[in-house]
C-alpha positions as CSV (number, residue, x, y, z in Angstrom):
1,X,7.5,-36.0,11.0
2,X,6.0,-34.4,14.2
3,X,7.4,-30.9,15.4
4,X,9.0,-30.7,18.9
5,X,9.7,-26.7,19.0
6,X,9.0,-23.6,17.4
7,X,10.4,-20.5,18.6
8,X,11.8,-17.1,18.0
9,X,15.7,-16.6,17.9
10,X,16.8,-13.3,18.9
11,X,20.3,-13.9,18.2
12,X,19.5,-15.0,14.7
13,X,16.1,-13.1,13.6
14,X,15.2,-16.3,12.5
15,X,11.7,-18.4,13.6
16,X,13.3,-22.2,14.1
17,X,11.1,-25.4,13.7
18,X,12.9,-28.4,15.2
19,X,11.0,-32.2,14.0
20,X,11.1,-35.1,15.7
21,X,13.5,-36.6,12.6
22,X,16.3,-33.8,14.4
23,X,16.0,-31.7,11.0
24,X,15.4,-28.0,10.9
25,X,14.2,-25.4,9.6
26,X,15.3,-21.5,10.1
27,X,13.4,-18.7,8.4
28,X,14.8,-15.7,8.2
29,X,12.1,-13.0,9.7
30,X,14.1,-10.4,8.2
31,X,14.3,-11.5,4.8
32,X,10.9,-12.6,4.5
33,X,9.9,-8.7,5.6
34,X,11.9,-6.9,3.0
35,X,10.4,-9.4,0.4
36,X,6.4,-9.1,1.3
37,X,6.0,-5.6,3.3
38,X,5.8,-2.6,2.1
39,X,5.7,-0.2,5.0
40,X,6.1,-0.7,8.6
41,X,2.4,-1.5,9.5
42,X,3.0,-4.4,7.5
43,X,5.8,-5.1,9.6
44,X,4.2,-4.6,12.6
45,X,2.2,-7.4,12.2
46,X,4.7,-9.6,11.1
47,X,6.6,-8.8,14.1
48,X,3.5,-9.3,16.2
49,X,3.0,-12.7,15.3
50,X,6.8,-13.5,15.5
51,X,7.1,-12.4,19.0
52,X,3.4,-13.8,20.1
53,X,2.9,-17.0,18.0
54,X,5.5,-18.3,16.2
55,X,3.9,-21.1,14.8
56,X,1.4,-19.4,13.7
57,X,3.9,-16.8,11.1
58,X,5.8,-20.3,10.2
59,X,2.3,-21.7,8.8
60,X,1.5,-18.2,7.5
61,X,5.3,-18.4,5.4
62,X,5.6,-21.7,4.4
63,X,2.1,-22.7,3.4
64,X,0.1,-19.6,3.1
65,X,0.1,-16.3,1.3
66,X,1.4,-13.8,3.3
67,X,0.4,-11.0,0.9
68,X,-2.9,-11.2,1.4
69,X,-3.1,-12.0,4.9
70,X,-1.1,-8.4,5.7
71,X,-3.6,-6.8,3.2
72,X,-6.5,-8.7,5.2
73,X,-4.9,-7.7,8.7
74,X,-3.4,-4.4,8.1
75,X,-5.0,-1.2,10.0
76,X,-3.6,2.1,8.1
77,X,-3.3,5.3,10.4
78,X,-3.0,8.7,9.8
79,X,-0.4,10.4,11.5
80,X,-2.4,14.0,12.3
């Protein structure tokens, strides 16, 4: 089972992998932030790989640890 697409719907906040079998799968961006962020850095770079490379945050939620990639990734400024 090959993927044909992986995109970013607007409509549905959801990153959608279509396979060559016509399956699916949606996740839900939003969900999947208020379960592993904490503040909004953290959800800046979610949102940064949503927009920019889809595939990539659908590799990073369904077969890696997306915990410790946003602590790996995360850049923490101070508002002064």
């Amino acid at each position: 089972m090959k993927i044909l697409s992986c995109e970013f719907n607007i409509d549905t906040a959801c990153v959608e992998l279509r396979f060559t079998d016509g399956s699916m799968i949606l996740i839900d961006c939003t969900a999947v932030e208020n379960e592993v962020t904490d503040n909004v850095y953290q959800r800046s770079e979610l949102d940064w790989l949503i927009y920019n490379d889809p595939a990539a945050y659908a590799d990073l939620i369904l077969n890696g640890d997306p915990e410790i990639y946003l602590k790996a990734v995360t850049e923490y400024k101070n508002i002064d």
